[in-house]
Structure formats: C-alpha cells, structure tokens
N, C-alpha and C positions, 0 to 999 in steps of 0.2 A: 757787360753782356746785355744785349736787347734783350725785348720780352715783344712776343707776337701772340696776338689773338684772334684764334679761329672761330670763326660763329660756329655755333650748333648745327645750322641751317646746311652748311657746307661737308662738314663729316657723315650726318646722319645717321648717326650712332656708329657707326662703324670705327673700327681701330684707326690711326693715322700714326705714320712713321714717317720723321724728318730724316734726309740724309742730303750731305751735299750736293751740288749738281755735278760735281766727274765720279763719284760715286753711282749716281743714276746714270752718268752716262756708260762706266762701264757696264753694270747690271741690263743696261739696251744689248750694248753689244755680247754678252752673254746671251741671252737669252736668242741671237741667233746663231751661237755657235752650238748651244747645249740646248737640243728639241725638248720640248714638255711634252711627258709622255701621259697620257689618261691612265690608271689604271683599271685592270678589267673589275668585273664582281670577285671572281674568286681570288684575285689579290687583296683587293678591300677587307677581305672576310678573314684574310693570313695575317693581315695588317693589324685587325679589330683584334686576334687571338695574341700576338705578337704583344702588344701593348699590355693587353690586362697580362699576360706573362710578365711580362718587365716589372708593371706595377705589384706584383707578386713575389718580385724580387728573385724570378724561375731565369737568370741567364748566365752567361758564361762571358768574365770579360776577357779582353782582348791576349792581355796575359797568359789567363787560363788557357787559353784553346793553342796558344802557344806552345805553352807548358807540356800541353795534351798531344798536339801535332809532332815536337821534337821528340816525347817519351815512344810514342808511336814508332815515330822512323828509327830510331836508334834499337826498339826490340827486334824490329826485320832485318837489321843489319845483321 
C-alpha cells in the first residue's frame, strides 16, 4: 500500500476524508437527487434538546416503540 502526504498548508486544519473517485462520483450525483435542506432556529433548538436527551440516555429504541405500537393496536382491537 502507498503512503501519501498532505501538507498542513492544504487541509488547514480542517478534517479530510479520502474516498474513492466513483464513490465521490456517486455522492455528486446524490446530492442532486436529495436537496440539502437548512434547518430553521426552532429545529436547531429540537436538535440541541434531542441530543443532550440521547446523551442522557432519555430514548426509546427502534424495538421498543415497536413493541409499544403493536401493544397499542392489539388493546383497540
């Protein structure tokens, strides 16, 4: 395996990630099938709570809500 070296000068502190090039090239063509959406303030803000949640360990996995939705529909039956 090669070994390649990037000046400092070039990244400028910034993260860098190699991938190959038909990887970049799908990643192009993605990015005009799937728009980049901004989000607003008060997403950001649902975002910021959403995290320190998780980091809290305050969620519900995929499982669960499963478990929760099926228990749900079978009482209404």
């Amino acid at each position: 395996m090669g070994t390649i070296t990037i000046p400092r000068k070039i990244i400028k502190g910034e993260d860098l990630v190699a991938i190959s090039r038909k990887e970049y090239e799908e990643y192009l063509l993605l990015r005009k099938v799937i728009p980049v959406v901004k989000m607003t303030f008060a997403e950001k803000q649902e975002w910021g709570r959403a995290k320190k949640d998780y980091a809290r360990g305050e969620y519900v996995t995929i499982k669960e809500l499963q478990r929760e939705l099926d228990s749900s529909h079978t009482r209404k039956s």
